[in-house]
N, C-alpha and C positions, 0 to 999 in steps of 0.2 A: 504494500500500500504506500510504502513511503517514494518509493520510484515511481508509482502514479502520481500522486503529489507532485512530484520534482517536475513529470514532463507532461504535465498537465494531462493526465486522464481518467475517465472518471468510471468508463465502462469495461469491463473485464472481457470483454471479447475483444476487444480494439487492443487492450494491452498484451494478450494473448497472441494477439497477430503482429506487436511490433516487435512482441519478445522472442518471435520466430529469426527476423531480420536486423535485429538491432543488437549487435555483440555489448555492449552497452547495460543494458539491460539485463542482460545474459550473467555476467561476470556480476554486477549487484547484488545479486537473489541466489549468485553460486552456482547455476547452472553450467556446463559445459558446453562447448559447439552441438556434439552431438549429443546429448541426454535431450530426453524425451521431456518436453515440458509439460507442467498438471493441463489436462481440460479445464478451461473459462468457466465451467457451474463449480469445480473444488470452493473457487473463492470465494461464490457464494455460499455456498453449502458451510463451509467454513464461520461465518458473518453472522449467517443464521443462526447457525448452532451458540456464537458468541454472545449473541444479544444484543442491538443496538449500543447497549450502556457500557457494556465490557468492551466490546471494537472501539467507543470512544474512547475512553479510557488509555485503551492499550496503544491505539494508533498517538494519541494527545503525550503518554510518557515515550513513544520512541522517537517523535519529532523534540521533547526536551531533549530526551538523551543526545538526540544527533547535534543541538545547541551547545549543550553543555561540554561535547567532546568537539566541536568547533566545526564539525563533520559539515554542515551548512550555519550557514548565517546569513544578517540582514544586512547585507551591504552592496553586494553589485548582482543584477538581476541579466540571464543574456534572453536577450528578444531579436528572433532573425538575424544571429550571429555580430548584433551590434552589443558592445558594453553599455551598459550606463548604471548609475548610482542611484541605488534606492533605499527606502527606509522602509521594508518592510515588517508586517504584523505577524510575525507566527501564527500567534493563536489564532489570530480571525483568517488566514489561510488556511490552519487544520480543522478550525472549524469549519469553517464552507466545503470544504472535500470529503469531512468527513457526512454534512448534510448530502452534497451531493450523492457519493457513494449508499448513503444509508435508500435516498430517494427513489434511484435506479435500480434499488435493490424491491423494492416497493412497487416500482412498476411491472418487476419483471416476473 
């Protein structure tokens, strides 16, 4: 979840499919070139089984942790491969992704 965060997405079939071509993504979550990645329902099924309350929770202390270890911070944002300087929110970023995610999770 936190690599959908980072590369903005919010739907597990679309992540699913970039995490086929996107070595990127790959190496994040520990996956290897060739290892078979989980089918797009695990992470739901996953979510579900978590409870809305607990996946906040859980996703809210791994975006600290990645604060606290320096791992990301709010300082330079890249858009379309341009730098620029920003002040960003964590929290109302984790919040919002994690509304989004709980949402699509709802519709589907």
């Amino acid at each position: 979840m936190l690599a959908v965060l980072l590369i903005g997405i919010v739907h597990d079939r679309k992540l699913m499919r970039e995490a086929q071509v996107n070595i990127a993504i790959r190496w994040f979550v520990g996956y290897s070139l060739h290892e078979q990645l989980p089918h797009h329902s695990s992470l739901k099924r996953i979510r579900q089984r978590w409870g809305e309350e607990r996946f906040r929770k859980i996703f809210k202390r791994t975006v600290e942790a990645c604060l606290k270890a320096k791992v990301a911070t709010a300082e330079v944002v890249h858009i379309d491969a341009s730098l620029i300087r920003a002040n960003v929110s964590w929290d109302s970023l984790t919040e919002q992704h994690v509304l989004d995610v709980l949402s699509e999770i709802r519709r589907g």
